[in-house]
C-alpha atoms as an extended CHARMM CRD file, in Angstrom:
* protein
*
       139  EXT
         1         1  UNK       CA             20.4810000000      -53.5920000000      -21.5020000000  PROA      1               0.0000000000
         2         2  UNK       CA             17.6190000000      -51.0570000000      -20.7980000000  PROA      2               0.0000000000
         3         3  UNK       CA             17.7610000000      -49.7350000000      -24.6630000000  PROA      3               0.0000000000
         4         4  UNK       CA             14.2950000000      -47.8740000000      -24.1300000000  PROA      4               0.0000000000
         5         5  UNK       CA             13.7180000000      -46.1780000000      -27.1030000000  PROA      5               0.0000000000
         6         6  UNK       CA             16.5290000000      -47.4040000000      -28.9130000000  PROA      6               0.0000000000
         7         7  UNK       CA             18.3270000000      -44.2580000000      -30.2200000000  PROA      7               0.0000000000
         8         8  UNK       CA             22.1760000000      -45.6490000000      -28.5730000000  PROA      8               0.0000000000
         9         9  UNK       CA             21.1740000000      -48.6840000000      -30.4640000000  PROA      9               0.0000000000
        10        10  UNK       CA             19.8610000000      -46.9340000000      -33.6360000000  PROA      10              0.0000000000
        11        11  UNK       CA             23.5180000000      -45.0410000000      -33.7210000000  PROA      11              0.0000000000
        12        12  UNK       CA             26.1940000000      -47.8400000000      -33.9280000000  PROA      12              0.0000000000
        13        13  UNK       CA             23.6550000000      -49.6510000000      -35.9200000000  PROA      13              0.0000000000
        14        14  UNK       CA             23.3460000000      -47.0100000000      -38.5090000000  PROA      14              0.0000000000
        15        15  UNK       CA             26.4420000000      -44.9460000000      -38.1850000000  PROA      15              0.0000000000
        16        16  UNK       CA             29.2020000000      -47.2960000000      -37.4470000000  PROA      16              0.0000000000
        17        17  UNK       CA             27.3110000000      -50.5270000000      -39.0330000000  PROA      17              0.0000000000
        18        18  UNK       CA             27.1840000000      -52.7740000000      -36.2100000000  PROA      18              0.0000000000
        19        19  UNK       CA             24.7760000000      -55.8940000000      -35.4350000000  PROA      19              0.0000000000
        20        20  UNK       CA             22.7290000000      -55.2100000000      -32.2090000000  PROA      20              0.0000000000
        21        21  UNK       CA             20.0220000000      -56.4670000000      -30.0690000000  PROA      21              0.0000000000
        22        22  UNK       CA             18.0040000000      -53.7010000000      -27.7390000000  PROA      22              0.0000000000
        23        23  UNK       CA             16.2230000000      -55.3840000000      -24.5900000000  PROA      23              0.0000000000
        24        24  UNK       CA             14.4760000000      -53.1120000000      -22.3300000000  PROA      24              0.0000000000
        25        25  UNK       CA             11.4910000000      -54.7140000000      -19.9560000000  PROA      25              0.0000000000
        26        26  UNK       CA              8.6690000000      -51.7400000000      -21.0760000000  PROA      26              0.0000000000
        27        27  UNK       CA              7.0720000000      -53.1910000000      -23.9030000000  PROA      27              0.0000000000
        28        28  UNK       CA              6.2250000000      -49.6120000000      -24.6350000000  PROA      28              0.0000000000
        29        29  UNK       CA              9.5840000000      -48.7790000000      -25.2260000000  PROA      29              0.0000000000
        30        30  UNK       CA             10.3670000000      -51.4800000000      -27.7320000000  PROA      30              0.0000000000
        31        31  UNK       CA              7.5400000000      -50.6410000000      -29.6040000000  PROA      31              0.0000000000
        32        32  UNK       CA              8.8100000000      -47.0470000000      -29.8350000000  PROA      32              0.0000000000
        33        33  UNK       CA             12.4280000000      -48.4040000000      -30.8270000000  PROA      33              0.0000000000
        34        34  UNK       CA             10.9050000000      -51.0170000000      -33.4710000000  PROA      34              0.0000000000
        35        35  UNK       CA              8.6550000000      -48.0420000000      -34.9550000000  PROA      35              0.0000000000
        36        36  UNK       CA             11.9580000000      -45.5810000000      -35.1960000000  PROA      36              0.0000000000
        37        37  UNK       CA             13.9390000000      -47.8740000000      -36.0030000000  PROA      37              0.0000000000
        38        38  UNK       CA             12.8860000000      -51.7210000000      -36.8630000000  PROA      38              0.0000000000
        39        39  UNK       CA             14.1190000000      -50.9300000000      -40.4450000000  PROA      39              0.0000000000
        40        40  UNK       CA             17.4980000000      -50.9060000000      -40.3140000000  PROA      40              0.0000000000
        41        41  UNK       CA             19.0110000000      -53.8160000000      -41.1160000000  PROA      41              0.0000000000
        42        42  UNK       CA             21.1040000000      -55.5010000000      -37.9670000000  PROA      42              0.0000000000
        43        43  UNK       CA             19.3670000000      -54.5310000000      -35.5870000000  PROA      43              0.0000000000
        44        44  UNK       CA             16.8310000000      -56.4600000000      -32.8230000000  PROA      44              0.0000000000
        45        45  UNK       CA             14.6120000000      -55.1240000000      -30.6420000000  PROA      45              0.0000000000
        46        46  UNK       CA             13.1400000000      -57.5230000000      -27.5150000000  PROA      46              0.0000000000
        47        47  UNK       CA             10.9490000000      -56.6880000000      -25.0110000000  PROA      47              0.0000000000
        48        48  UNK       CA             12.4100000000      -58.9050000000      -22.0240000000  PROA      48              0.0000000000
        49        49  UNK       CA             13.9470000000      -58.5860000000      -18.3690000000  PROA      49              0.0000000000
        50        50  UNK       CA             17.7490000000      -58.2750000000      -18.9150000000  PROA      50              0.0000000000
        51        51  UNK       CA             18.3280000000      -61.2300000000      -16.3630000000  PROA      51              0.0000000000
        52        52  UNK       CA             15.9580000000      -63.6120000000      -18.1480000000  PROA      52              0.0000000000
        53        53  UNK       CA             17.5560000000      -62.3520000000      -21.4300000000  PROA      53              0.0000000000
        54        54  UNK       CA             20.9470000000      -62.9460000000      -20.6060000000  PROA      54              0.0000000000
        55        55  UNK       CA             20.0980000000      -66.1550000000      -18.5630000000  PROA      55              0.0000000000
        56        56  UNK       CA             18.8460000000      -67.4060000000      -21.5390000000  PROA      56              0.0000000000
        57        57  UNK       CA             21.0840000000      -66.4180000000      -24.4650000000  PROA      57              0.0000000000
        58        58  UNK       CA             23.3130000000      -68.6470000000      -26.2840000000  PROA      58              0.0000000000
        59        59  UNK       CA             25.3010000000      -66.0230000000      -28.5990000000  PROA      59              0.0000000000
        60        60  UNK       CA             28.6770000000      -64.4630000000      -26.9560000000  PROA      60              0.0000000000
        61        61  UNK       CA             28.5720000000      -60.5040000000      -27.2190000000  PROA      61              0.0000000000
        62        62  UNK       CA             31.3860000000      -58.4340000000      -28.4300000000  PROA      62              0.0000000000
        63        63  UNK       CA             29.6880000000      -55.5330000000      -26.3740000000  PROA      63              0.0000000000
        64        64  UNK       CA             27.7650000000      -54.9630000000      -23.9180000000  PROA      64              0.0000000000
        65        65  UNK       CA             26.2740000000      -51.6150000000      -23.0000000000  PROA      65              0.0000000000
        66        66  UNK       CA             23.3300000000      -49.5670000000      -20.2670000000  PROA      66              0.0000000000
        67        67  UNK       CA             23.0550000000      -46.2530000000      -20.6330000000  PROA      67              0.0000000000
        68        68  UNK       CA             21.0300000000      -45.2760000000      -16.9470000000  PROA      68              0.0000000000
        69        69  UNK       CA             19.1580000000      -49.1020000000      -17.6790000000  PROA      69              0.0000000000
        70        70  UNK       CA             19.2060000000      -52.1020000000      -16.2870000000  PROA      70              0.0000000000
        71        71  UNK       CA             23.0870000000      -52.1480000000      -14.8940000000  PROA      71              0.0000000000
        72        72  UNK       CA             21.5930000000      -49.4320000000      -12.4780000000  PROA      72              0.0000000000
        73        73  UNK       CA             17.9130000000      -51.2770000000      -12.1850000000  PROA      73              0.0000000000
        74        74  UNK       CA             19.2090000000      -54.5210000000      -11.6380000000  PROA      74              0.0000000000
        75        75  UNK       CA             21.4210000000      -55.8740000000       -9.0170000000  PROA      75              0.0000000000
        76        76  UNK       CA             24.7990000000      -55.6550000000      -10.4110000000  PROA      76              0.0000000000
        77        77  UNK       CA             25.3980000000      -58.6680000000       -7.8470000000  PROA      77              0.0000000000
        78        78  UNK       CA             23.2340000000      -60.8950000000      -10.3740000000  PROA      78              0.0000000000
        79        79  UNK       CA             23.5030000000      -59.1560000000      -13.5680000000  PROA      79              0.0000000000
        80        80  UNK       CA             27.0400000000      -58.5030000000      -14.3260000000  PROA      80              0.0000000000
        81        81  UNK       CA             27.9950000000      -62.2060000000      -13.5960000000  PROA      81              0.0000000000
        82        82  UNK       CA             25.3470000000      -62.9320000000      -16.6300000000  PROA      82              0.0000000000
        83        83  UNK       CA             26.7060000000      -59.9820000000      -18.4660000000  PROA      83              0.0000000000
        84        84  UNK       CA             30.4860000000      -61.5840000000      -17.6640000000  PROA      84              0.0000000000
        85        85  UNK       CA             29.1430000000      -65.1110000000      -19.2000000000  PROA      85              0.0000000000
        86        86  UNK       CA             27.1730000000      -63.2600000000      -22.2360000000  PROA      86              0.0000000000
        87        87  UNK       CA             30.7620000000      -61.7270000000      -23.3780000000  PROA      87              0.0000000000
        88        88  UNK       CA             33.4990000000      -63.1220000000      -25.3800000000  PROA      88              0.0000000000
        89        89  UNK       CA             36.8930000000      -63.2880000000      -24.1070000000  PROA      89              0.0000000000
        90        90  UNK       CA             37.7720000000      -59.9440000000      -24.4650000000  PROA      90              0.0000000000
        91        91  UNK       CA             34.1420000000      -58.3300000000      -24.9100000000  PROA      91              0.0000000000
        92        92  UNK       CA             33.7680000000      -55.4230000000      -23.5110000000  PROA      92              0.0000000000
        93        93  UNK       CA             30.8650000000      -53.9200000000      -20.6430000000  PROA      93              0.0000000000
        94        94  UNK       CA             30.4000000000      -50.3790000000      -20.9480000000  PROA      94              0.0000000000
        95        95  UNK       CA             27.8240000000      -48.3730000000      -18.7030000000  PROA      95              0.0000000000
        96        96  UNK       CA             26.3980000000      -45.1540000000      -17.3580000000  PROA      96              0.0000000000
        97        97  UNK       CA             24.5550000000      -44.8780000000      -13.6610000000  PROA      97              0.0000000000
        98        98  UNK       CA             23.5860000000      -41.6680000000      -12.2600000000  PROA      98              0.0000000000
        99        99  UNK       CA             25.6200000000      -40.7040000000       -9.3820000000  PROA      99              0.0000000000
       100       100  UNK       CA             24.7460000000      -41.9740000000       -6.3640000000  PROA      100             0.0000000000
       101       101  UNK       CA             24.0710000000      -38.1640000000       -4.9350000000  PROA      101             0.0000000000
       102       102  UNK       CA             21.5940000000      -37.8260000000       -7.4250000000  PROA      102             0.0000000000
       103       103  UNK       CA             18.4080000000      -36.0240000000       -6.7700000000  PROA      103             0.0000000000
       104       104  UNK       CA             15.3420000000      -38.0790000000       -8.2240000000  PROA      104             0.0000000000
       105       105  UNK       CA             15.3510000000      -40.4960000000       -5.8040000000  PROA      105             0.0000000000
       106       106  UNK       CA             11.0270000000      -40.5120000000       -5.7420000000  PROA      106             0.0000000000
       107       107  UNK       CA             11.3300000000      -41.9390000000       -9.2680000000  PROA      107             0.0000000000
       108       108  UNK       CA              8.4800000000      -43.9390000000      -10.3130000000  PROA      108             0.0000000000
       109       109  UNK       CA              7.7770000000      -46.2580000000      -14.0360000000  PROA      109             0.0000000000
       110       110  UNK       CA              4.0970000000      -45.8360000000      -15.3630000000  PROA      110             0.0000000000
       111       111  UNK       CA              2.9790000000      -49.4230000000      -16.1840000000  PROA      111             0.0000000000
       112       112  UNK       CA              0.5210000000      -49.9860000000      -19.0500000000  PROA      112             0.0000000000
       113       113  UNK       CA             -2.5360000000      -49.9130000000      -16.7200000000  PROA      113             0.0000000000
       114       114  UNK       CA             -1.9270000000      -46.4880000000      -15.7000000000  PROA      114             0.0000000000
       115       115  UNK       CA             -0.5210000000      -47.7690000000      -12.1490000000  PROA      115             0.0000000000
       116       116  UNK       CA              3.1150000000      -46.7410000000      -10.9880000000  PROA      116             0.0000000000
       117       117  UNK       CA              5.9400000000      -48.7160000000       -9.1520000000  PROA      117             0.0000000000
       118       118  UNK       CA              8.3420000000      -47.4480000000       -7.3740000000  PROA      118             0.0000000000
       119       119  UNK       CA             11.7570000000      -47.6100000000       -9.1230000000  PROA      119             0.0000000000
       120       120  UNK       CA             14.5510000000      -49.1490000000       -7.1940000000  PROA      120             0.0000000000
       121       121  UNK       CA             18.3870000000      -48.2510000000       -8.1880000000  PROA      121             0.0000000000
       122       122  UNK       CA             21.4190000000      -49.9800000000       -7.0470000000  PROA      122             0.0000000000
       123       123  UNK       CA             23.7950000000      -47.3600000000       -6.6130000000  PROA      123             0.0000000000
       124       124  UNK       CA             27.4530000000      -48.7650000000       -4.8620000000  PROA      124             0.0000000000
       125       125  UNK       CA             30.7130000000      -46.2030000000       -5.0190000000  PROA      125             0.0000000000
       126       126  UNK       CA             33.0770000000      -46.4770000000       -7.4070000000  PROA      126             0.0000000000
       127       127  UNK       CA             35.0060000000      -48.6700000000       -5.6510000000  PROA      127             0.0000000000
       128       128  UNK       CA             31.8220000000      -51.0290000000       -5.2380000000  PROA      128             0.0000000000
       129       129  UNK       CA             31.8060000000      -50.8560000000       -8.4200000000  PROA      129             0.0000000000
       130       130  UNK       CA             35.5750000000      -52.0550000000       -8.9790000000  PROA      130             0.0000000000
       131       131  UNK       CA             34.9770000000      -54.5630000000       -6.7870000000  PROA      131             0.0000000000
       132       132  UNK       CA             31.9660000000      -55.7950000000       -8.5580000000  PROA      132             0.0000000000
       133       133  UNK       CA             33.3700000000      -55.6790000000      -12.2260000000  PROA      133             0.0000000000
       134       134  UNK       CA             36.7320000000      -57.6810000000      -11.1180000000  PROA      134             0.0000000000
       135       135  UNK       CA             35.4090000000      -60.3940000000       -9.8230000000  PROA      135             0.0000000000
       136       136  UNK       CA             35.2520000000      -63.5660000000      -11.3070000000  PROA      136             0.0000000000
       137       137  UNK       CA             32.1990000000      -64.9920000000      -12.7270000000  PROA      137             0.0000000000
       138       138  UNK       CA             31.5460000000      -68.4240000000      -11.7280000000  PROA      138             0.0000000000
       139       139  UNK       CA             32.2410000000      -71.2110000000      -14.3180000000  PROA      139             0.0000000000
C-alpha cells in the first residue's frame, strides 16, 4: 500500500519469487515502477487510492505491507479494517511509519499540474497502534 516506485515490490518479486500487486495513488509513481519493473513476471502495478483498492478487491492477501505509504497517509481507523478483510486467516500486515517526533512535518506531494498539497500523516503511539491492530474488524 503506497509502493511508489516499486523497488520493496520489485525485491520479493524477483528475489524470493512472490506474486504481488503495488498500489500507490501518484500515477507518476506507477509509471516509474511499471518502467523498472513491469517485466517481471508476478508482479502488478495499479495506480489507485489504497481505500478504494481494498474496498474493492475480491482476492484474500497472504501479505500485506507500507513502507512510510498509505498505513501512515491514511487513517488507520478506516484502512486497517479493509486491510483486516483483504487478509486471509492468518495473513500477515507488516508496516513502517516514521516516528511520530519526526522532523518533516511541512511535507508537501507535487501533483501533476505543478500544484502542491499539503501531506497529512496519522501518527498514534505505539500503543495507539496496538490498540488499532487488535481490534476486530467488523463482519
Amino acid at each position: 500500500m503506497g509502493c511508489g516506485a516499486g523497488h520493496h515490490l520489485a525485491h520479493l518479486v524477483g528475489v524470493h519469487g512472490a506474486t504481488g500487486v503495488g498500489v500507490d495513488i501518484s500515477e507518476r509513481q506507477i509509471e516509474r515502477a511499471r518502467t523498472h519493473y513491469g517485466h517481471l513476471p508476478g508482479i502488478t502495478f495499479v495506480a489507485a487510492d489504497a481505500v478504494a483498492f481494498l474496498a474493492s478487491s475480491c482476492h484474500p492477501y497472504d501479505v500485506c505491507y507500507s513502507v512510510f505509504g498509505a498505513l501512515g497517509l491514511t487513517s488507520p481507523n478506516v484502512l486497517v479494517p479493509l486491510i483486516a478483510r483483504a487478509l486471509r486467516p492468518g495473513g500477515v500486515l507488516a508496516f513502517a511509519v516514521p516516528h511520530p517526533r519526526r522532523s518533516d512535518r511541512g511535507c508537501t506531494l507535487l501533483l501533476p499540474s505543478g500544484g502542491r498539497v499539503p501531506i497529512r500523516r496519522w501518527e498514534p503511539s505505539a500503543l495507539g497502534w496496538v490498540a488499532l491492530l487488535s481490534a476486530r474488524p467488523d463482519p
